[in-house]
TORKOL-4160 file (C-alpha; in steps of 0.2 Angstrom, whole numbers, padded with zeros to 4 digits, m for minus):
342
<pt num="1" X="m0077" Y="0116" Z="m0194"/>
<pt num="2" X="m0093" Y="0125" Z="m0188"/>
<pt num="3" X="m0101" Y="0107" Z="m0190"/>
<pt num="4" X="m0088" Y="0101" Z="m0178"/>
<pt num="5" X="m0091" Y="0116" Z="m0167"/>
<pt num="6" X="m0107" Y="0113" Z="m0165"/>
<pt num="7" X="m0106" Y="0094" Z="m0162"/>
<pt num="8" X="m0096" Y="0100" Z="m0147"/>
<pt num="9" X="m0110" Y="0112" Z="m0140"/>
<pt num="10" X="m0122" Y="0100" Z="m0141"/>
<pt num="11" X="m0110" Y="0085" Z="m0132"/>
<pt num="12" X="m0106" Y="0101" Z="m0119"/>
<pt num="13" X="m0126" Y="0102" Z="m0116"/>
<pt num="14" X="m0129" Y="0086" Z="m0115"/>
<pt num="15" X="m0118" Y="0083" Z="m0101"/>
<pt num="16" X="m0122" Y="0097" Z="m0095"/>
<pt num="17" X="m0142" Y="0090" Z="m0093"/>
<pt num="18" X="m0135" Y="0075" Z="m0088"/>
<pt num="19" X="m0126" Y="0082" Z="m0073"/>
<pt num="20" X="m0141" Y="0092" Z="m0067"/>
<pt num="21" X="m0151" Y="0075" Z="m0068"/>
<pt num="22" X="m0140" Y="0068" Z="m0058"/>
<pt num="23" X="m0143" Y="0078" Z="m0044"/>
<pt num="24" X="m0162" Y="0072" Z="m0044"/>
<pt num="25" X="m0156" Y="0050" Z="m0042"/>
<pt num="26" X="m0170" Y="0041" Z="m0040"/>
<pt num="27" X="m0167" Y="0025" Z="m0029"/>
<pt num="28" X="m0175" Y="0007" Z="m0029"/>
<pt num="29" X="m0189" Y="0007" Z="m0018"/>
<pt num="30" X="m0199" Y="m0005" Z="m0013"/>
<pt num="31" X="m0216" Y="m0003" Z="m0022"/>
<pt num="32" X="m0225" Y="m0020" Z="m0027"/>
<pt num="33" X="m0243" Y="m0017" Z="m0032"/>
<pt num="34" X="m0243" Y="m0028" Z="m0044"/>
<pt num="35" X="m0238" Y="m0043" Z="m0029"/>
<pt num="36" X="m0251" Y="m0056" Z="m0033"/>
<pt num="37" X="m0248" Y="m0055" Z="m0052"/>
<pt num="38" X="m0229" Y="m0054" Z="m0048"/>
<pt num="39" X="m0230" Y="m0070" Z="m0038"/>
<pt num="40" X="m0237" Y="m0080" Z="m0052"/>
<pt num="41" X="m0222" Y="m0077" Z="m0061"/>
<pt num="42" X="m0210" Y="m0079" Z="m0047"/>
<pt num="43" X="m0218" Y="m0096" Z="m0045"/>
<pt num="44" X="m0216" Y="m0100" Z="m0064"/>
<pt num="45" X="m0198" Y="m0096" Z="m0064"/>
<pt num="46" X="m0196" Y="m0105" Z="m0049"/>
<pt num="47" X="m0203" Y="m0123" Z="m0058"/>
<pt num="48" X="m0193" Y="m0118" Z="m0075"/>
<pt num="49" X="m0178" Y="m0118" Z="m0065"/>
<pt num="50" X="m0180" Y="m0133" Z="m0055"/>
<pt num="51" X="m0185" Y="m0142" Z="m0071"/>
<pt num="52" X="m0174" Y="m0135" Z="m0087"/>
<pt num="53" X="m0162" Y="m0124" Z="m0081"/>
<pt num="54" X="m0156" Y="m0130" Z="m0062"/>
<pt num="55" X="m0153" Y="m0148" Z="m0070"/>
<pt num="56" X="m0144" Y="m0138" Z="m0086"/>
<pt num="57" X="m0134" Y="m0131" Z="m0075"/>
<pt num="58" X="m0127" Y="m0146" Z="m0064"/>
<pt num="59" X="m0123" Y="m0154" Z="m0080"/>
<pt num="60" X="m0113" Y="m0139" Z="m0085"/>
<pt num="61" X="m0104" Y="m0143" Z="m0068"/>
<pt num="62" X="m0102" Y="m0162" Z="m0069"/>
<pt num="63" X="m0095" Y="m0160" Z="m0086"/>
<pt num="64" X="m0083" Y="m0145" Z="m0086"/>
<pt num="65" X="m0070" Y="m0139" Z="m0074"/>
<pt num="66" X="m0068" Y="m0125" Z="m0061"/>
<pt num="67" X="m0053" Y="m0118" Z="m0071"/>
<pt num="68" X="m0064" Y="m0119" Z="m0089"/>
<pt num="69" X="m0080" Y="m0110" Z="m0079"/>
<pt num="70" X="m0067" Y="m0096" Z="m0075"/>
<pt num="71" X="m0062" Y="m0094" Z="m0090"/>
<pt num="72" X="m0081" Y="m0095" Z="m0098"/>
<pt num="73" X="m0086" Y="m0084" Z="m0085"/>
<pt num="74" X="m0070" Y="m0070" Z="m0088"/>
<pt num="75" X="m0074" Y="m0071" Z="m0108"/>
<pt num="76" X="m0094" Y="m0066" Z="m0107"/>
<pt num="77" X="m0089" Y="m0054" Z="m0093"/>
<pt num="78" X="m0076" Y="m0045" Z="m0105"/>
<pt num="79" X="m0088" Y="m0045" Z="m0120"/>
<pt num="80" X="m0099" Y="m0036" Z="m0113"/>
<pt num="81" X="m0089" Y="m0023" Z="m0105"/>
<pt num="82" X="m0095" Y="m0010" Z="m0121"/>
<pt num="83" X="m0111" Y="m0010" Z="m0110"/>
<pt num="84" X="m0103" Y="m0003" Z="m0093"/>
<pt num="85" X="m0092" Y="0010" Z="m0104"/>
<pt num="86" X="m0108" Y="0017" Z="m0113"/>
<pt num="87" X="m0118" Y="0020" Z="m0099"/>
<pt num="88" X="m0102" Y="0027" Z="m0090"/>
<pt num="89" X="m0099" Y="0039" Z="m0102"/>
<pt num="90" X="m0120" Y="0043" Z="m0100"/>
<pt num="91" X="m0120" Y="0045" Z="m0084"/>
<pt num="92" X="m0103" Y="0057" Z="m0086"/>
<pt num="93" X="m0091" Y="0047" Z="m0075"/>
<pt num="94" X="m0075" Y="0047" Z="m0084"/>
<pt num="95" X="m0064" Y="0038" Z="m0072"/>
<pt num="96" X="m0078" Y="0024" Z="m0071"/>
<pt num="97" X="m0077" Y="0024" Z="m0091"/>
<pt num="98" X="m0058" Y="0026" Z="m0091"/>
<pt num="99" X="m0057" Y="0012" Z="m0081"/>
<pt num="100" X="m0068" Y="m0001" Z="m0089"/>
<pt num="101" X="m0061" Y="0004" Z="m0106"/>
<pt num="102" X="m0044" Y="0000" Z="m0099"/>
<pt num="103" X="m0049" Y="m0016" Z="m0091"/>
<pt num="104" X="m0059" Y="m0021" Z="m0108"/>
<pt num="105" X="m0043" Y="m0017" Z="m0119"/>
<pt num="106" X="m0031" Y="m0026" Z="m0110"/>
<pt num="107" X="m0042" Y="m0040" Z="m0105"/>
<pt num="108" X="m0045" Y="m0040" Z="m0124"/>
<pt num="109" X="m0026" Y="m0042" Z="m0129"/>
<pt num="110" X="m0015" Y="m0050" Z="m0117"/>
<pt num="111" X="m0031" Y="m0059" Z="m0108"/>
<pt num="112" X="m0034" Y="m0068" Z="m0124"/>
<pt num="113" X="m0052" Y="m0062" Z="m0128"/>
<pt num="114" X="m0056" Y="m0060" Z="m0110"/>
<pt num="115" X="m0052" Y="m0079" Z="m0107"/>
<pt num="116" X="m0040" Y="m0071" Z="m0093"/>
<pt num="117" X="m0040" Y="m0057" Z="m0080"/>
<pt num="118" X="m0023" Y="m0049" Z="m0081"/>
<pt num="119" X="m0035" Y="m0033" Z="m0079"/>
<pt num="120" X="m0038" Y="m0036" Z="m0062"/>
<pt num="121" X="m0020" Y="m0040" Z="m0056"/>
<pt num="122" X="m0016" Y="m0023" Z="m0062"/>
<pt num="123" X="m0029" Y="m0014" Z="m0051"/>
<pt num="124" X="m0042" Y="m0012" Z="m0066"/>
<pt num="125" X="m0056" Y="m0020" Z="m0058"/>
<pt num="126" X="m0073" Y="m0020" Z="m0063"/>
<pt num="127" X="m0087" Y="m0007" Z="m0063"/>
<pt num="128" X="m0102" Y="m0014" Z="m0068"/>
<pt num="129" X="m0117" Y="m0002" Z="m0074"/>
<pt num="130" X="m0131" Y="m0003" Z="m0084"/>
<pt num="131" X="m0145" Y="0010" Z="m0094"/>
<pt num="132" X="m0156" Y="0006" Z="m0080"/>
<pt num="133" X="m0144" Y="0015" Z="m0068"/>
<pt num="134" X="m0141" Y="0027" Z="m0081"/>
<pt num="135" X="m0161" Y="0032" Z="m0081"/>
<pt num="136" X="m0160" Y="0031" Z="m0060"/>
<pt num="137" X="m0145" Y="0043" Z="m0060"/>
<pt num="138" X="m0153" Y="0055" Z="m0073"/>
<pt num="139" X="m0169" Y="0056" Z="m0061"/>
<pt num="140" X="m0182" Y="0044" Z="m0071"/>
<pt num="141" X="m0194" Y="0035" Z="m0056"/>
<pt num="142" X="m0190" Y="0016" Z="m0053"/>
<pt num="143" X="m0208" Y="0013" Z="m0058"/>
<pt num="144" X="m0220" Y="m0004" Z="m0048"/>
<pt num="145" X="m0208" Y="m0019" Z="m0045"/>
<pt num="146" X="m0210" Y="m0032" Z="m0057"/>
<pt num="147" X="m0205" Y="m0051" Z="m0063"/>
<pt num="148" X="m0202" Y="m0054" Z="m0079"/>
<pt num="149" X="m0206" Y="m0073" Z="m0083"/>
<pt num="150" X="m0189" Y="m0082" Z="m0087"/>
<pt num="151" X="m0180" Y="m0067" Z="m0083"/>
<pt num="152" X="m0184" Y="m0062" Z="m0065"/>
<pt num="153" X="m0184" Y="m0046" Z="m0056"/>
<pt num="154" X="m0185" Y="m0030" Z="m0063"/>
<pt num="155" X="m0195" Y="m0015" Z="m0063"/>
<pt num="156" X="m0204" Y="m0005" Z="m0076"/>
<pt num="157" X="m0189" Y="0005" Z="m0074"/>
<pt num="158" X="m0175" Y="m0009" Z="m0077"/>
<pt num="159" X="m0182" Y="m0020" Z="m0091"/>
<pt num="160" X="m0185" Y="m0010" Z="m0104"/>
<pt num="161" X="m0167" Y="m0002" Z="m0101"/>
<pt num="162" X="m0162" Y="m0019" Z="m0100"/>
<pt num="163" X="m0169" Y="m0021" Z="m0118"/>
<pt num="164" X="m0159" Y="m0007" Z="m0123"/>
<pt num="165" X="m0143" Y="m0014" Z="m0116"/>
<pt num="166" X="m0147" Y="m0030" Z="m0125"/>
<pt num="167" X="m0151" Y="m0026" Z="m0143"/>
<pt num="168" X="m0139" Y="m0008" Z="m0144"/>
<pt num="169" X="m0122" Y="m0013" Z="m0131"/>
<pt num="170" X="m0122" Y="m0032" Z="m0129"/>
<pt num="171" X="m0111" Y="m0038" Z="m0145"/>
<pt num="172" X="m0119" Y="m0057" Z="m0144"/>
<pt num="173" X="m0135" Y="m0047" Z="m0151"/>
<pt num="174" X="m0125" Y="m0041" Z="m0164"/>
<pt num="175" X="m0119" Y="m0058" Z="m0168"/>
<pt num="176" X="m0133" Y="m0066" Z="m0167"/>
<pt num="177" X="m0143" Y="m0053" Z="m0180"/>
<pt num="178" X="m0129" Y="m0053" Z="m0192"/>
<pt num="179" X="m0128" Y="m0071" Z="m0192"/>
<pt num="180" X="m0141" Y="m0087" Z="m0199"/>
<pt num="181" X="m0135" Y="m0103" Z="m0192"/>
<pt num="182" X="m0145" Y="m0120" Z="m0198"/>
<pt num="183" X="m0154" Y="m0125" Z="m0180"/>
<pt num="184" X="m0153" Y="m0104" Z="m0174"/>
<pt num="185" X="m0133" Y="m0111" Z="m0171"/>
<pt num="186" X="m0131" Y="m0093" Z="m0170"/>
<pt num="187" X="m0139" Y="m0092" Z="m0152"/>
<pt num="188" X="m0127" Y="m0107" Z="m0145"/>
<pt num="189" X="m0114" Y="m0093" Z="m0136"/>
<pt num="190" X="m0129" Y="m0084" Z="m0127"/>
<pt num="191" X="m0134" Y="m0102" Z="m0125"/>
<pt num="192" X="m0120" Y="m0104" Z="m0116"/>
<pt num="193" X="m0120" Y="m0087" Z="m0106"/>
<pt num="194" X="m0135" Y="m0091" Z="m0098"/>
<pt num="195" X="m0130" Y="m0108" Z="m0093"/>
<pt num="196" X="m0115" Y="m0102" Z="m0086"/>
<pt num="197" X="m0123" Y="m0088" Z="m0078"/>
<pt num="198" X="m0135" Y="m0101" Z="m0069"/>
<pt num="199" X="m0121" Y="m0112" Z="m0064"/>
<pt num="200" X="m0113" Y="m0100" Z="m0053"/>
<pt num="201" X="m0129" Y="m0097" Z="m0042"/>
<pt num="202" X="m0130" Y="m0115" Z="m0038"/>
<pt num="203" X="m0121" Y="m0112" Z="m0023"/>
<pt num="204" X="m0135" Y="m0098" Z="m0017"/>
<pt num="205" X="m0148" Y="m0109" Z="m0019"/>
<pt num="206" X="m0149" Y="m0117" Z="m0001"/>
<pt num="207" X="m0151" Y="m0096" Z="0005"/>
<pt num="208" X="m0169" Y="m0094" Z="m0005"/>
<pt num="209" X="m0176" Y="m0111" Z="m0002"/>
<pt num="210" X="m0172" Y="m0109" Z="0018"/>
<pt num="211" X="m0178" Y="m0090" Z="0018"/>
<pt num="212" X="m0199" Y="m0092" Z="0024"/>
<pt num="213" X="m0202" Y="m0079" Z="0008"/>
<pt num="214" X="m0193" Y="m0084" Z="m0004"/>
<pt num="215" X="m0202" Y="m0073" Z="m0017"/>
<pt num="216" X="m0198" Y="m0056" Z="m0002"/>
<pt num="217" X="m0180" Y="m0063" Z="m0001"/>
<pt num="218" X="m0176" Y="m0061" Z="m0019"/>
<pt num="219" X="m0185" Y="m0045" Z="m0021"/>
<pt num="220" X="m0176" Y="m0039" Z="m0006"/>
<pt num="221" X="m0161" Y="m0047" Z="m0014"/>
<pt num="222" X="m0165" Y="m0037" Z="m0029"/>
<pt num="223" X="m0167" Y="m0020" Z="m0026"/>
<pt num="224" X="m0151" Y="m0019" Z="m0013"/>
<pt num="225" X="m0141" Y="m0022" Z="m0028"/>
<pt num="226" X="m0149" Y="m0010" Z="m0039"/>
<pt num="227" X="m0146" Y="0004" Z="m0024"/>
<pt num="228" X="m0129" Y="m0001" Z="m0024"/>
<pt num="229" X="m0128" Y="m0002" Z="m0042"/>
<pt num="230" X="m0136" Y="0015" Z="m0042"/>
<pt num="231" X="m0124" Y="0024" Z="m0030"/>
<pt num="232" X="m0109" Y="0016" Z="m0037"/>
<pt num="233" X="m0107" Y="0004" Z="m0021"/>
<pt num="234" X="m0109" Y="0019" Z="m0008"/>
<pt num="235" X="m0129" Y="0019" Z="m0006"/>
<pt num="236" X="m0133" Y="0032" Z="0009"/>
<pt num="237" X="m0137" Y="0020" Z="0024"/>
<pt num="238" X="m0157" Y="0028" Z="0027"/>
<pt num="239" X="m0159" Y="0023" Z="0011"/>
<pt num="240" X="m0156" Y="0004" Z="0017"/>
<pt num="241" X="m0164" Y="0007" Z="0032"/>
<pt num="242" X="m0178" Y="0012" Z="0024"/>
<pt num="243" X="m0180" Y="0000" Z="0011"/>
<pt num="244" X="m0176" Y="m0015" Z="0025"/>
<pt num="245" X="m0188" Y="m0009" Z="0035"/>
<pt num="246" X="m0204" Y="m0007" Z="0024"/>
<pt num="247" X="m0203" Y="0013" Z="0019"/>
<pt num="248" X="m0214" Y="0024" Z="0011"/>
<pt num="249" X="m0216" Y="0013" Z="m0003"/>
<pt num="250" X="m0217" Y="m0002" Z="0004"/>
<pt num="251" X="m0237" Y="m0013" Z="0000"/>
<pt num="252" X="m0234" Y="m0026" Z="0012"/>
<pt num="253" X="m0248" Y="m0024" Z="0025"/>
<pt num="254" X="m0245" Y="m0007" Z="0029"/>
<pt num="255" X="m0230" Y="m0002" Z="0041"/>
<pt num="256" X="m0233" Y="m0010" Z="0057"/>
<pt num="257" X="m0229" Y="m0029" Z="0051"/>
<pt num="258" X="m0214" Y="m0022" Z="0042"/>
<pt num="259" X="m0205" Y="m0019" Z="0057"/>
<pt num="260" X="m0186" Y="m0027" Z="0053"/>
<pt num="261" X="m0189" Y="m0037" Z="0073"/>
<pt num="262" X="m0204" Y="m0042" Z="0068"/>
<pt num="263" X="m0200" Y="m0051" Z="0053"/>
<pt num="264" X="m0183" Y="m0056" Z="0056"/>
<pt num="265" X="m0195" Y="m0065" Z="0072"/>
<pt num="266" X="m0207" Y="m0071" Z="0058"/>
<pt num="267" X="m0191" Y="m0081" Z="0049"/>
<pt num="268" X="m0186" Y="m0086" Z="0066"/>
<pt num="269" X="m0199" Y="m0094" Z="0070"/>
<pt num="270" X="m0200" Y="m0101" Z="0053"/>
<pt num="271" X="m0181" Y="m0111" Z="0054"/>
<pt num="272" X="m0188" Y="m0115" Z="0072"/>
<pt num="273" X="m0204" Y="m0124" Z="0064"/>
<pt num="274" X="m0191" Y="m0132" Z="0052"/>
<pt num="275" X="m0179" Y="m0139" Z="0066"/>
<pt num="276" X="m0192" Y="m0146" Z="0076"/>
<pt num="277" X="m0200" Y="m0156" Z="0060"/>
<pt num="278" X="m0181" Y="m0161" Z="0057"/>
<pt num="279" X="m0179" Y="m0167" Z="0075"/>
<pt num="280" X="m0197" Y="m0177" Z="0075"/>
<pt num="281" X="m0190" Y="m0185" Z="0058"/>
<pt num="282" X="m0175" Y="m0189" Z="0067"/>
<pt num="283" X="m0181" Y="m0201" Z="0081"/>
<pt num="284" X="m0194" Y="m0210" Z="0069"/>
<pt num="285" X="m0187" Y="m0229" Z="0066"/>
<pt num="286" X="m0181" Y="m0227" Z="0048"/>
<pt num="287" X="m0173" Y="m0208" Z="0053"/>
<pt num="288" X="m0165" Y="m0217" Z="0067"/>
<pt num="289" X="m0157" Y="m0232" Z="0055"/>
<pt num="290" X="m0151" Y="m0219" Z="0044"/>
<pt num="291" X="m0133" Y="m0214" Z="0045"/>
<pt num="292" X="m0134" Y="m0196" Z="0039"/>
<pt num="293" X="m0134" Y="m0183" Z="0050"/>
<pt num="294" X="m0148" Y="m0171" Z="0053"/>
<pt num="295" X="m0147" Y="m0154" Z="0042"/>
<pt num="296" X="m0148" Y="m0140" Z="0053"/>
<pt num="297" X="m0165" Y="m0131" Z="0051"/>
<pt num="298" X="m0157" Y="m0113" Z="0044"/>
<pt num="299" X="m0148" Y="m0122" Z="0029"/>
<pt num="300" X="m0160" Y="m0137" Z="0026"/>
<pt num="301" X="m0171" Y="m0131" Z="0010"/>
<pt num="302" X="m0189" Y="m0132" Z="0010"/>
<pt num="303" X="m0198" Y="m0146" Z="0009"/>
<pt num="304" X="m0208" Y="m0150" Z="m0007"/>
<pt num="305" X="m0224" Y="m0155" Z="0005"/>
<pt num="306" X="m0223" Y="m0139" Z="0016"/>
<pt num="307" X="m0237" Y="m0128" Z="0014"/>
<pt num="308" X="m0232" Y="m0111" Z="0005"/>
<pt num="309" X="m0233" Y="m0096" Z="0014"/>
<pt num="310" X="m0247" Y="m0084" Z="0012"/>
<pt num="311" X="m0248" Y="m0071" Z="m0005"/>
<pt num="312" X="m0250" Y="m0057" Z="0009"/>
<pt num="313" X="m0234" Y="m0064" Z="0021"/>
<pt num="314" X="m0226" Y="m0049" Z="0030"/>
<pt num="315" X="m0209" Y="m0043" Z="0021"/>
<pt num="316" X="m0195" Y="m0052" Z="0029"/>
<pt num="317" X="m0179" Y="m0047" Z="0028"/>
<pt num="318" X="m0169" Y="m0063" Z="0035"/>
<pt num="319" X="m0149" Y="m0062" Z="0037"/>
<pt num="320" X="m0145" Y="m0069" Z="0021"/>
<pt num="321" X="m0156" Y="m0058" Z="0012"/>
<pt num="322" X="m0140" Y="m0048" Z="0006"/>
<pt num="323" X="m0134" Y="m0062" Z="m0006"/>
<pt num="324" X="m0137" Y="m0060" Z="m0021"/>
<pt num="325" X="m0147" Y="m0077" Z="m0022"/>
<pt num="326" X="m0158" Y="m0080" Z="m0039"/>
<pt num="327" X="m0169" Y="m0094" Z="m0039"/>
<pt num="328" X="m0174" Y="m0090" Z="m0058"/>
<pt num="329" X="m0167" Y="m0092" Z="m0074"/>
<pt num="330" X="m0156" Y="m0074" Z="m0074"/>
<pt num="331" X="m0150" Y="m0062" Z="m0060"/>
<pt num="332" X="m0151" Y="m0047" Z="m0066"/>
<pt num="333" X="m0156" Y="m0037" Z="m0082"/>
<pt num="334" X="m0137" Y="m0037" Z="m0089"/>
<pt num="335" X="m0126" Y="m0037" Z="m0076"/>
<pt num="336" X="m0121" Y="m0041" Z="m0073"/>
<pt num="337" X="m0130" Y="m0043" Z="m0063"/>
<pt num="338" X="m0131" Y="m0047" Z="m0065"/>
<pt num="339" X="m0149" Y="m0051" Z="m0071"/>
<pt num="340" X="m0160" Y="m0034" Z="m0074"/>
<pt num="341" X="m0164" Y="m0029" Z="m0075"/>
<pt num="342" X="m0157" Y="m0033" Z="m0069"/>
């Protein structure tokens, strides 16, 4: 009993530290000193996934149903619900933990390993977090912005929580320790994670490749998810209007080319370059022979032989910069996002 006691005081006191450190969250914020090093990787990830894991995934497509990718998609979701749970628990929300482990056991049960959603008809919808959230809520700095090579964005902040989450709360690494396969068999289901994972981005493509900074896009992309993530879907609107329009921490040519109507100008002008290069293409002889129409300018994707934008390219913050485009291998550490950091 005293031993029991005492485990009780120190679980009081710990949520106790942990509800103080709450109060001192410490947002995603848009600090990116290490842009030049960060858009060598960007560009790596972004020739990986146009050669391995972009043709992977249309394969994937070509080869398996909508109904099957649901189902793919529903079963990894599930498995890795312990990881929400955890950091609920961390971050002392007991109706967010309540209600993943609800949707996790039934999911579990009567949705056939997560194969089904009958969770989700009954209201118990999904509350995605993560230890990187966790160490925001409990007041730990986000830390320089950074890209992890086949991985994506992240901070210092977010990967190595993302580690955590990987080798402590995802059950495929648990697996995949516990078991030795001939030809690393073992690795085959997050194998197929990924591929999955990739495959339901196809679709968000066409947003990066049109945006005139792809690598600010998806940064931008990136650190409005976390915020969300952060404040639990309800991030305070100066935050935003901070983060979209340059901020305190923002490294992009000081704060006068950050100015949100001066960069959403910049990707104006930018799809206007592309429509005018679409109309000259248009009335050349074998443009004009061709039966396919033109492509409008905002949705055509860029060029292989356009020139790429400067390293220093003010931030841009175009209309579709809310999507959660990914044009690397992984969204987010673990989400869910979900990449990573995500």
């Amino acid at each position: 009993m005293p031993s029991f006691s005492r485990a009780l005081r120190l679980l009081a006191a710990i949520a106790l530290l942990v509800a103080v450190a709450g109060c001192a969250i410490q947002p995603a914020r848009d600090d990116d000193p290490w842009q030049g090093m960060n858009r060598k990787v960007f560009n790596f990830n972004q020739k990986f996934d146009n050669a391995v894991a972009k043709p992977v995934a249309r394969g994937y497509v070509k080869v398996t149903s909508a109904e099957v990718r649901l189902m793919v998609s529903n079963f990894f979701d599930n498995l890795q619900m312990p990881i929400s749970i955890v950091n609920d628990v961390l971050q002392v929300r007991p109706v967010g933990a309540a209600q993943n482990t609800g949707r996790f056991l039934v999911n579990s049960t009567i949705g056939l390993a997560g194969l089904f959603d009958p969770a989700g008809k009954l209201g118990l919808h999904q509350d995605t977090t993560d230890f990187g959230v966790t160490l925001a809520r409990w007041g730990v700095p986000q830390g320089p912005y950074l890209v992890i090579p086949f991985l994506g964005p992240s901070s210092m902040r977010d990967f190595p929580a993302y580690l955590v989450d990987t080798y402590f709360l995802n059950p495929m690494s648990y697996w995949t320790r516990d078991h030795h396969f001939r030809y690393y068999a073992e690795y085959l289901p997050y194998t197929l994670y990924l591929v999955q994972l990739r495959a339901s981005l196809l679709n968000t493509d066409q947003f990066l490749s049109s945006a005139y900074d792809p690598y600010v896009m998806l940064r931008d992309a990136y650190l409005q998810r976390r915020n969300y993530l952060i404040y639990h879907g309800n991030p305070p609107t100066s935050l935003q209007e901070n983060l979209n329009s340059g901020g305190a921490g923002s490294s992009d040519n000081g704060g006068g080319e950050s100015d949100m109507e001066a960069l959403l100008a910049r990707q104006r002008a930018y799809d206007q370059a592309h429509a005018t290069q679409v109309t000259k293409s248009a009335t050349t002889p074998a443009a004009a022979a061709s039966t396919q129409p033109a492509v409008p300018a905002s949705i055509a994707p860029t060029p292989a032989g356009s020139v790429a934008p400067p390293a220093h390219a003010a931030r841009v913050a175009p209309a579709a910069s809310s999507t959660r485009a990914q044009g690397s291998l992984i969204l987010t550490p673990a989400p869910a996002t979900s990449a990573g950091g995500g």
